[in-house]
C-alpha positions as YAML, in Angstrom:
chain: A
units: angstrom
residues:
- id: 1
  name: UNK
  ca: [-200.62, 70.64, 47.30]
- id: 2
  name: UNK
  ca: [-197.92, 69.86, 50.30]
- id: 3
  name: UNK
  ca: [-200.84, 67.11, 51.54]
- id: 4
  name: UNK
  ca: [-200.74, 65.80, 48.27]
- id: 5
  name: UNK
  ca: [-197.51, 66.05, 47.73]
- id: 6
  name: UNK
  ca: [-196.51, 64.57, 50.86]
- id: 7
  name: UNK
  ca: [-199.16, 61.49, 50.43]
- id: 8
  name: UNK
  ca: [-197.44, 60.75, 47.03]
- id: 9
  name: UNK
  ca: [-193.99, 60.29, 48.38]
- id: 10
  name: UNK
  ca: [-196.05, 58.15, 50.87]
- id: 11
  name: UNK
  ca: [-197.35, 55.62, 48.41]
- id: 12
  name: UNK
  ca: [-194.35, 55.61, 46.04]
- id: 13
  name: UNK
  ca: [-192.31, 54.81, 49.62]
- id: 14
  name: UNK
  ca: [-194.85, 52.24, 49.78]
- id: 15
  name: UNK
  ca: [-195.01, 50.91, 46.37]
- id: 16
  name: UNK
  ca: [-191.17, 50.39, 46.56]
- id: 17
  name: UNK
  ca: [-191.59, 48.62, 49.77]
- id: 18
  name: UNK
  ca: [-193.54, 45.80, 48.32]
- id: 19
  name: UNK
  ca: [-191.54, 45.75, 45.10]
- id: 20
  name: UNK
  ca: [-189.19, 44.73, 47.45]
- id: 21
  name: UNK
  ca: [-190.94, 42.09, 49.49]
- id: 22
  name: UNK
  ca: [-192.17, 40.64, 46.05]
- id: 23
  name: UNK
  ca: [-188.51, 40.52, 44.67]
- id: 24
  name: UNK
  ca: [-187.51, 39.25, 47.92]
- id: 25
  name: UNK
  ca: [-189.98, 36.17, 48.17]
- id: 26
  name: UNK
  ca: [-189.32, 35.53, 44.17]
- id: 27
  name: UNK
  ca: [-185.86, 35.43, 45.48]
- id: 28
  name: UNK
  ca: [-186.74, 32.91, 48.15]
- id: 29
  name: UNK
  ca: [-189.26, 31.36, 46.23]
- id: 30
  name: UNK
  ca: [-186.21, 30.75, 42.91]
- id: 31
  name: UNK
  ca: [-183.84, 29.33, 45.62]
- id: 32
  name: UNK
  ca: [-186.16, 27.19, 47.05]
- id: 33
  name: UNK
  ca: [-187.47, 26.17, 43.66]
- id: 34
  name: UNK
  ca: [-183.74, 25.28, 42.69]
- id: 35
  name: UNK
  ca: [-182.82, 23.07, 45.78]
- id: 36
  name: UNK
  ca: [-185.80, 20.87, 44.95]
- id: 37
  name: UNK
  ca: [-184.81, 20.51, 41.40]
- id: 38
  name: UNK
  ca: [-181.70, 19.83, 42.37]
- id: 39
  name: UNK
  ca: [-182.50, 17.02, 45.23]
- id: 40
  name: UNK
  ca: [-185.26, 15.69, 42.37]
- id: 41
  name: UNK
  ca: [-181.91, 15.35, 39.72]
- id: 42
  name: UNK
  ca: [-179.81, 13.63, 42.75]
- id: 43
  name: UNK
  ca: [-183.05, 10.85, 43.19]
- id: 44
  name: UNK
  ca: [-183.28, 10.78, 39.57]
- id: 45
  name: UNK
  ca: [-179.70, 10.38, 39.54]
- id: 46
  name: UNK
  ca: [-179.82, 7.01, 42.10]
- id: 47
  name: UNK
  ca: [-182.82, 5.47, 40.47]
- id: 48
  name: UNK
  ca: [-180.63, 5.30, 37.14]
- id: 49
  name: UNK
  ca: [-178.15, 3.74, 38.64]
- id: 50
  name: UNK
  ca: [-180.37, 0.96, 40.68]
- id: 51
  name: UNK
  ca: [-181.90, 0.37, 37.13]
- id: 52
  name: UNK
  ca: [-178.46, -0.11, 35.67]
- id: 53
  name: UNK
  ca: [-177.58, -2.40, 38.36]
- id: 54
  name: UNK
  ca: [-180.71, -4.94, 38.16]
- id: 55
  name: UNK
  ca: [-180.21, -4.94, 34.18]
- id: 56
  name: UNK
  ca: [-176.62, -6.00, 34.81]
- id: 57
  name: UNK
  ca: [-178.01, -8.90, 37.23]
- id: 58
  name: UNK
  ca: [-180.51, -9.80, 34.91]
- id: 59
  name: UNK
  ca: [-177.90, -10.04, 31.83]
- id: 60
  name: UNK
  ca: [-176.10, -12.15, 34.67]
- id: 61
  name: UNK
  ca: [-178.75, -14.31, 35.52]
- id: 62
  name: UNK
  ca: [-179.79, -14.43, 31.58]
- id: 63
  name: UNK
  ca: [-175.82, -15.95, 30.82]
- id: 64
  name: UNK
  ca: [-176.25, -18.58, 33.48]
- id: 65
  name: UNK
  ca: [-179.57, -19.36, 32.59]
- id: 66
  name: UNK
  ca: [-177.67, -19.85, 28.97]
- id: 67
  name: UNK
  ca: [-175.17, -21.81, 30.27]
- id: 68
  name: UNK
  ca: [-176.93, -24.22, 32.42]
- id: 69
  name: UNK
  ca: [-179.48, -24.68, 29.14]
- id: 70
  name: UNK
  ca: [-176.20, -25.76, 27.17]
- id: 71
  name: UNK
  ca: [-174.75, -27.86, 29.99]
- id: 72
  name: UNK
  ca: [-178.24, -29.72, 30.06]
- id: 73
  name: UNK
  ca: [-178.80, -29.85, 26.53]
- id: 74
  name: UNK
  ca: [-175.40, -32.27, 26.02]
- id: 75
  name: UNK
  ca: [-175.90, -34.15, 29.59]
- id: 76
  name: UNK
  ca: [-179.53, -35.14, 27.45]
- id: 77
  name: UNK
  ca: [-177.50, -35.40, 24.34]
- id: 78
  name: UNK
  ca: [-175.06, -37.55, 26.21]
- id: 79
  name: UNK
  ca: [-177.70, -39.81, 27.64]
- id: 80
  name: UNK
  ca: [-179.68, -40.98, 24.10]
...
């Protein structure tokens, strides 16, 4: 029974060991996991903004576009 005994407290000293490796690289593996989310939110983050910043050119291009329409209309308007 000591052999036995003996090879038991082996494996269990074993077992435990790579419990702890496996917690270790889930560890590793969460943190890693969460920098990438958080660098993917940041890029997310910029491309919202660039978006927000063309559709305010474009509303500014779209009111001069309006405005030189007008100004051409009555020049025509003027002209008949």
């Amino acid at each position: 029974m000591g052999l036995s005994s003996a090879a038991d407290v082996e494996c269990q000293s074993i077992m435990r060991f790579l419990k702890q490796e496996e917690m270790e690289t889930l560890v590793a593996t969460s943190e890693e996991n969460s920098a990438t989310i958080q660098s993917i939110s940041k890029t997310i983050a910029a491309q919202n903004n660039s978006v927000k910043d063309i559709l305010t050119e474009i509303d500014e291009i779209a009111g001069v576009s309006t405005k030189l329409e007008e100004h051409f209309d009555m020049e025509q308007a003027q002209c008949e």
